[in-house]
C-alpha positions in Angstrom: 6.0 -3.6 -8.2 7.1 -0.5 -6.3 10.9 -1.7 -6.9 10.3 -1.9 -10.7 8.3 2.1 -10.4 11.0 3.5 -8.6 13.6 2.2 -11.5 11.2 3.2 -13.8 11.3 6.6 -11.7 13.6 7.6 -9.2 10.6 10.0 -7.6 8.3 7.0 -7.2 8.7 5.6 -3.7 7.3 3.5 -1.4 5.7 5.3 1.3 6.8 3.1 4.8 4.0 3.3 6.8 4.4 3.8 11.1 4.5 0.2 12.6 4.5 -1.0 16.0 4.5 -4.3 17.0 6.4 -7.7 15.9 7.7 -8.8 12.8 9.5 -7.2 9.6 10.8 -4.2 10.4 12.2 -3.7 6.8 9.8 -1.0 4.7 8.4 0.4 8.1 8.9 3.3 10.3 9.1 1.5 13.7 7.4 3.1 16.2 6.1 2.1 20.2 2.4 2.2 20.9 2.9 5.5 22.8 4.1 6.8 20.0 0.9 5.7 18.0 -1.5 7.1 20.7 0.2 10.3 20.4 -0.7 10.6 17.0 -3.9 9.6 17.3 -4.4 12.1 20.4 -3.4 14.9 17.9 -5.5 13.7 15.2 -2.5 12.6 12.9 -3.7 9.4 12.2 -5.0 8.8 8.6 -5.6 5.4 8.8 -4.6 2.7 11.1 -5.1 -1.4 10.8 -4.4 -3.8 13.1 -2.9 -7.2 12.0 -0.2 -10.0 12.6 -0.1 -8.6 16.3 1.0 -5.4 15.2 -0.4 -2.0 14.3 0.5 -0.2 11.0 -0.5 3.8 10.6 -0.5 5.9 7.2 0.2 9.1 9.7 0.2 12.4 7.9 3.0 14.0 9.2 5.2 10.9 7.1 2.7 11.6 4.1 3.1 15.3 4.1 6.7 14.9 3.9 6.9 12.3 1.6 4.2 14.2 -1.0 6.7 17.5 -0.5 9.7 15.2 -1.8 8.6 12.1 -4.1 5.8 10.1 -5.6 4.7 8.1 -3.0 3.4 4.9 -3.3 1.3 4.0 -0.2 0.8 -0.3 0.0 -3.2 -0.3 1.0 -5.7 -3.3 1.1 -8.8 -1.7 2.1 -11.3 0.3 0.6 -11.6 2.4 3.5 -8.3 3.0 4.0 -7.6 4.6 0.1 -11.1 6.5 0.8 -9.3 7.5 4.3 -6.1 8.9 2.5 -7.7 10.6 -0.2 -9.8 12.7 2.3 -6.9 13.4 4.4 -5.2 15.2 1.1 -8.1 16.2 -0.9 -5.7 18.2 -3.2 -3.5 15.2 -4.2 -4.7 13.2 -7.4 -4.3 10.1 -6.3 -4.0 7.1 -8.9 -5.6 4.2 -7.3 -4.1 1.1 -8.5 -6.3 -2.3 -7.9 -2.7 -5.6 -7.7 -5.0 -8.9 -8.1 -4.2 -12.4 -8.8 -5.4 -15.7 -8.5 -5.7 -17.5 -4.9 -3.8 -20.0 -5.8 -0.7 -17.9 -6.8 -1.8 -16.0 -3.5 -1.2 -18.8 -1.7 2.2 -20.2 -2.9 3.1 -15.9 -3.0 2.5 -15.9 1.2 4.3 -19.4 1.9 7.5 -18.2 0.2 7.4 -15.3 2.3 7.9 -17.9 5.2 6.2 -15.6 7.6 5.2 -18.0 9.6 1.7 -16.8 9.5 0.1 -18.3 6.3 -3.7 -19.2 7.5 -3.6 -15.5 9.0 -1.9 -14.3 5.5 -4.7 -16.1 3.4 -7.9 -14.9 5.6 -6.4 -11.0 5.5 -6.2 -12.0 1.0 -10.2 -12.9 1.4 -11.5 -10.6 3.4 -10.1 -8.0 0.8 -12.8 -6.6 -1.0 -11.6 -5.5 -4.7 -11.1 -2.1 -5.6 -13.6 -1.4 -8.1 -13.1 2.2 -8.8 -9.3 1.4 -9.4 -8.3 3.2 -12.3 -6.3 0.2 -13.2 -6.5 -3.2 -12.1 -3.2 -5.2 -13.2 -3.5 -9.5 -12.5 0.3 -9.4 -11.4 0.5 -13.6 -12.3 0.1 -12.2 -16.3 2.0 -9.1 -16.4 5.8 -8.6 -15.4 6.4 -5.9 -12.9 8.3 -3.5 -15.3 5.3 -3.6 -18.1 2.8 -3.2 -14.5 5.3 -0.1 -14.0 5.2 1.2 -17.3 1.1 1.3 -17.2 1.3 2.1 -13.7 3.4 5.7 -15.1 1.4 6.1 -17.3 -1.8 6.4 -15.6 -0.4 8.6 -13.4 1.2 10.8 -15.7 -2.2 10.7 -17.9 -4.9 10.0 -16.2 -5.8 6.6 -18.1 -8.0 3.8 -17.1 -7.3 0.5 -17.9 -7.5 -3.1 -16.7 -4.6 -5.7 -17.7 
């Protein structure tokens, strides 16, 4: 989805959150735990979640910057977390955008990934509670990423509601 944005849109990016710990590295900005203490000793931390025995950070030093240069598009699955963000930049209208889909497509989604970590994968899917004041919702197993895009642009450009 972000891929087919940033074609849409060469400003829209994805915003690669701090990470420290194993796993992909690819779409993070890696980090060492000191690191992350330090930002949380200097109150830089906007939100932080621990999972896959790693620690991912939306720090707002890497926000700040991004927001001064592009659309970003920050990749969150909790409610708290979007409520978190949107406090820490109070003058940025955000467009909250709800990705669903089935649990079955969920499911086959995370074992192509071949993470290695499915039955971790699938409990982090259903413990995520929907995002009900999205101003979209898009089920991504019935609409094609460039069309999501498209809706997803427009939204932000106009401020519309919808639910596809």
């Amino acid at each position: 989805m972000t891929t087919a944005l940033h074609q849409l849109d060469s400003r829209y990016r994805q915003f690669q959150r701090l990470k420290a710990g194993p796993g992909r590295t690819v779409g993070y900005r890696m980090a060492t735990e000191d690191e992350v203490a330090g930002l949380h000793a200097s109150g830089l931390v906007v939100w932080e979640n621990r999972r896959y025995g790693a620690v991912y950070v939306v720090d707002a030093p890497g926000l700040r910057q991004q927001l001064e240069q592009a659309v970003p598009v920050v990749h969150l699955g909790q409610l708290d977390a979007i409520d978190a963000v949107q406090r820490a930049f109070p003058d940025v209208r955000w467009t909250v955008v709800a990705l669903i889909c089935p649990r079955d497509v969920a499911v086959q989604r995370i074992i192509q990934r071949q993470t290695g970590d499915t039955l971790e994968r699938l409990r982090a899917w259903d413990e995520t509670e929907p995002a009900a004041t999205a101003e979209i919702t898009i089920d991504t197993s019935r609409t094609a990423p460039a069309e999501a895009a498209s809706l997803i642009d427009q939204a932000v450009r106009h401020g519309k509601t919808a639910t596809v």
